[in-house]
N, C-alpha and C positions, 0 to 999 in steps of 0.2 A: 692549268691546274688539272692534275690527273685524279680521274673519280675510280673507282672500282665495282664492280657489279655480279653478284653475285646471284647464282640460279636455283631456285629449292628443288632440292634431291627431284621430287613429284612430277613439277615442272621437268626438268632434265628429263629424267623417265618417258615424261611423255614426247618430247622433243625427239629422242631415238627413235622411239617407236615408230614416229611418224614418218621417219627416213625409208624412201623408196630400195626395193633391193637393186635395182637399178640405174644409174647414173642419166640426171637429168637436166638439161642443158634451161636457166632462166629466161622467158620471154624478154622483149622489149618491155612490153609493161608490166611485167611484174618486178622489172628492174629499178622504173621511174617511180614503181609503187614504195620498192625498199627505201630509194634514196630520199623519197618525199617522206617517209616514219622518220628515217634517221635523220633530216634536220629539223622534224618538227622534238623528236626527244633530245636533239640538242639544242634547239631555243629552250626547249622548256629547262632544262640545264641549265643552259646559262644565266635565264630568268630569275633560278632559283640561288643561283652564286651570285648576281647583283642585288638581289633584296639583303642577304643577307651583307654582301658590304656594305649598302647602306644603312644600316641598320647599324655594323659597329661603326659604320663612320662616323655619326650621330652621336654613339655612346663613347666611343674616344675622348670626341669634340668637349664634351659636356664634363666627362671626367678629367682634363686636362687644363680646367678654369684654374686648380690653385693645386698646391701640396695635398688637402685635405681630403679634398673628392678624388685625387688622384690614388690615394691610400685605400677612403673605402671602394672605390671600383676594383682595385688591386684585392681588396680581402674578397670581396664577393665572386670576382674570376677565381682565386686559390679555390675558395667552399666549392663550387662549381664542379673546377677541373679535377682537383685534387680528393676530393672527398666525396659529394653525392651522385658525382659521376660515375664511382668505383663503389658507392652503395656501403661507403662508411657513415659512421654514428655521426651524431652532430656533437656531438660529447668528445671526440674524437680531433675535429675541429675545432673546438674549443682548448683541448690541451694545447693543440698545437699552436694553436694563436698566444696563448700563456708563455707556453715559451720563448716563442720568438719577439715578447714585447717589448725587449729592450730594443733590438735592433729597430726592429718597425716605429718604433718611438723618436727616432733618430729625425732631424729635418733635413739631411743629407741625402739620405734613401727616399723619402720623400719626395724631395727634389728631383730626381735622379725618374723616379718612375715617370714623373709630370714630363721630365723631356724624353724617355721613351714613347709616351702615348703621343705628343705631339709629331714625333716624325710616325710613327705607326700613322696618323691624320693622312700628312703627307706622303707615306708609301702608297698610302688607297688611291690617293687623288693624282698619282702619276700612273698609276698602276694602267689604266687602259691604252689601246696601241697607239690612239689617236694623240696621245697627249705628248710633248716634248719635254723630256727632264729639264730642259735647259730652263723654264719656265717656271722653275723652282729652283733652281741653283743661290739665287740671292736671298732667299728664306733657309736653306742647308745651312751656307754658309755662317750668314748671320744665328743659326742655331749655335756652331761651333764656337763661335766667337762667344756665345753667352757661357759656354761651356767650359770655353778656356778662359772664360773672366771670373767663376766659379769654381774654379778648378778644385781649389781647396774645401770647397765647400761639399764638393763629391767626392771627397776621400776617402775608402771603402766601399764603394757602390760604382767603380769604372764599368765592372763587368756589363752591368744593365745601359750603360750605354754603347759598348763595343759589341754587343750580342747582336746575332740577328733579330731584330726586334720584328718580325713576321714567327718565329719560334717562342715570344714572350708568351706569358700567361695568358696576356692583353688577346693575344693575336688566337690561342688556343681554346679559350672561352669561346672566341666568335668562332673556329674554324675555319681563320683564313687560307688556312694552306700557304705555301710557298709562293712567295709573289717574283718573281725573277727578271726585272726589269732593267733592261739593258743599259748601264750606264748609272744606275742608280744604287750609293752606296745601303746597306744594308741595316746600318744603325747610327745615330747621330754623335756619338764621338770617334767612331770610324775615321780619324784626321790623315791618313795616308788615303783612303778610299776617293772622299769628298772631293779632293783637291785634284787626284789622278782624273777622275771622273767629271766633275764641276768647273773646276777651275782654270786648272793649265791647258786643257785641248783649243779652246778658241785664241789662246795665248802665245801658243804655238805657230807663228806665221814674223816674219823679218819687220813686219813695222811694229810688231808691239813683245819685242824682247827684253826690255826695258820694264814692262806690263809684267813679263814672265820671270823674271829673276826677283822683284820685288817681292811675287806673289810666294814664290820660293825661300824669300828669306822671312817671308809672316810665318810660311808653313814648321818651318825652320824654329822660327823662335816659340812658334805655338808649342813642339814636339818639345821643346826643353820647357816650358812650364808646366805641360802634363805631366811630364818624369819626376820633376823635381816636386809637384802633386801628389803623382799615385807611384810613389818609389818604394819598393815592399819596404827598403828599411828608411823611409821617413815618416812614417807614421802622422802623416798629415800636418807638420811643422813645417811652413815657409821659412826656406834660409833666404837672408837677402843679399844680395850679389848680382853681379853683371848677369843679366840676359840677353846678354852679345853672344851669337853665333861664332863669333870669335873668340872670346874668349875660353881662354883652357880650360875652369872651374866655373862653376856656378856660382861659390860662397866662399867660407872661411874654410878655417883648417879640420870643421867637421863634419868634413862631407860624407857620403855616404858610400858605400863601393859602388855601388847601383851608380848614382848621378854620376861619382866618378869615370867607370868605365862607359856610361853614356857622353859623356864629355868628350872622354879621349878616342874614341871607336866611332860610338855612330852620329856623332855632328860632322866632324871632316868627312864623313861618307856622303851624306847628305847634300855638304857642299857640293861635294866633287860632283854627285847626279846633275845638281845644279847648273855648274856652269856647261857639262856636257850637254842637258838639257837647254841651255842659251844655244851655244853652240852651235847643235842641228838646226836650229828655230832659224838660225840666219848670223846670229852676232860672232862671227868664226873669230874676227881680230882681237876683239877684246877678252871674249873667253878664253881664247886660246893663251894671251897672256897669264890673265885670272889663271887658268889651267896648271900652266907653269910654274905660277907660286904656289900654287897649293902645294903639285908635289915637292918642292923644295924644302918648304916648313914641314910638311908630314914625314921627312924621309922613312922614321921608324913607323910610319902606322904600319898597321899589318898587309892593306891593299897598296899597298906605294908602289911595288913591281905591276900590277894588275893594272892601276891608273897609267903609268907610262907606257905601257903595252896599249891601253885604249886609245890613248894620246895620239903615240905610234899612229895605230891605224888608222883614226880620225884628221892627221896628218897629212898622210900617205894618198896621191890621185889613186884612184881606182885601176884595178888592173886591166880590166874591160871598159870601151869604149863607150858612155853614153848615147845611147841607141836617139834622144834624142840633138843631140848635134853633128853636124858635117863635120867629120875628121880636115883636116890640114891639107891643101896640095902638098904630096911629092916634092921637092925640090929637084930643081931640072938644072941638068949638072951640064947641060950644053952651054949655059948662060954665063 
């Protein structure tokens, strides 16, 4: 977290002044004297950035028991950020809560805030170095899963859960700044993020590829009942229909272009990452099979030349000798 600091005019002034006209080289101790200020005004720094997490950690926690507390924390951060922080009316605030009461009335936004504050919990609680994401990977996960079993139920309010939720109101009220922790997706319906990040790296190794392609076809069938959820022209109407990764359409004969061209586009894309992803992992026979049929049935996608080119390569020994194995004797043509 970067701070900024700034020096009154006065101060500066005097700071010049005090500058020798001559160039003068610092002692040993007045070196160990600087370096001793400067980690004591960095504890004191730091001190004052962990009070303050814990402090929303707390109010997160608390605001995040139901839909209801999660609203008025939500209004009280808006008054806050938006209005008496900028030394508007309360009157002011108030129109503007008028207006927007239809929406805020919604139990879907509602919803929607309650699982932002909840991974905002969780971003604090990974957030120091000590701590391993992996250690919360089956609470993410499990978040999405609630997410994608709601799905319909957050239709209109995607945004607040794909947003950086360290930039939400939530997080601005406290001043948490930028929390940028390695490995850790950014907001809890992030469903590409999670999975790249959480899921598939420990999956990735020749005995649990079986582990990895499964995980890839939940992620799979996750990404088509988001769509077919937050599809601009579905307007929050469940069609019912295969949610087979396989299959061509979703539904009936009124689908939408949206779920259409996700059907026909970026599921066989998906796949295809999939078994390339098997593939590397270790399972080369069977993917490589899997591999071949896909491009077969896809001839017309758009990537069909770009998959056989990968294929190709993935194919193909390497042109250079793996450095860790002994090359071949020679063959000795005296023999």
């Amino acid at each position: 977290m970067k701070h900024s600091m700034r020096i009154p005019a006065i101060i500066a002034s005097a700071l010049i002044a005090s500058i020798p006209a001559h160039a003068d080289r610092l002692s040993a101790p007045d070196r160990e004297a600087l370096i001793e200020r400067l980690d004591q005004i960095r504890a004191t720094a730091e001190s004052k950035v962990d009070a303050r997490y814990k402090l929303a950690l707390a109010a997160y926690s608390n605001a995040a028991a139901n839909e209801t507390t999660a609203y008025e924390f939500y209004m009280k951060c808006i008054e806050k950020v938006n209005f008496a922080d900028k030394d508007k009316k309360s009157s002011d605030f108030r129109e503007w809560k008028r207006k927007n009461s239809d929406k805020h009335s919604e139990s879907s936004f509602r919803l929607a805030l309650r699982y932002q504050l909840r991974w905002l919990v969780m971003t604090l609680m990974v957030s120091p170095e000590d701590v391993d994401v992996a250690d919360y990977a089956s609470k993410a996960t499990s978040m999405l899963d609630s997410i994608v079993s709601e799905a319909h139920n957050l239709t209109g309010n995607q945004n607040i859960l794909t947003q950086n939720a360290t930039s939400s109101i939530f997080a601005r009220a406290y001043e948490i700044g930028s929390i940028n922790k390695k490995g850790w997706p950014n907001g809890p319906g992030q469903l590409e993020q999670i999975y790249e990040d959480l899921v598939f790296p420990d999956l990735r190794t020749p005995s649990r590829t079986g582990e990895l392609r499964n995980a890839w076809i939940k992620r799979i069938q996750q990404a088509i009942i988001l769509n077919d959820a937050w599809s601009s022209n579905n307007n929050g109407k469940s069609r019912k229909g295969s949610l087979n990764p396989n299959a061509r359409t979703l539904g009936g004969d009124n689908e939408s272009s949206d779920v259409d061209k996700f059907m026909d586009e970026t599921v066989p894309s998906l796949q295809w990452q999939m078994e390339v992803d098997v593939y590397k992992a270790g399972d080369e026979s069977g993917a490589a099979m899997r591999m071949l049929a896909h491009i077969e049935k896809y001839l017309s996608h758009k990537s069909s030349m770009k998959w056989s080119e990968e294929f190709t390569s993935l194919l193909m020994p390497s042109a250079s000798p793996d450095p860790g194995k002994t090359p071949p004797p020679a063959p000795d043509h005296n023999t």
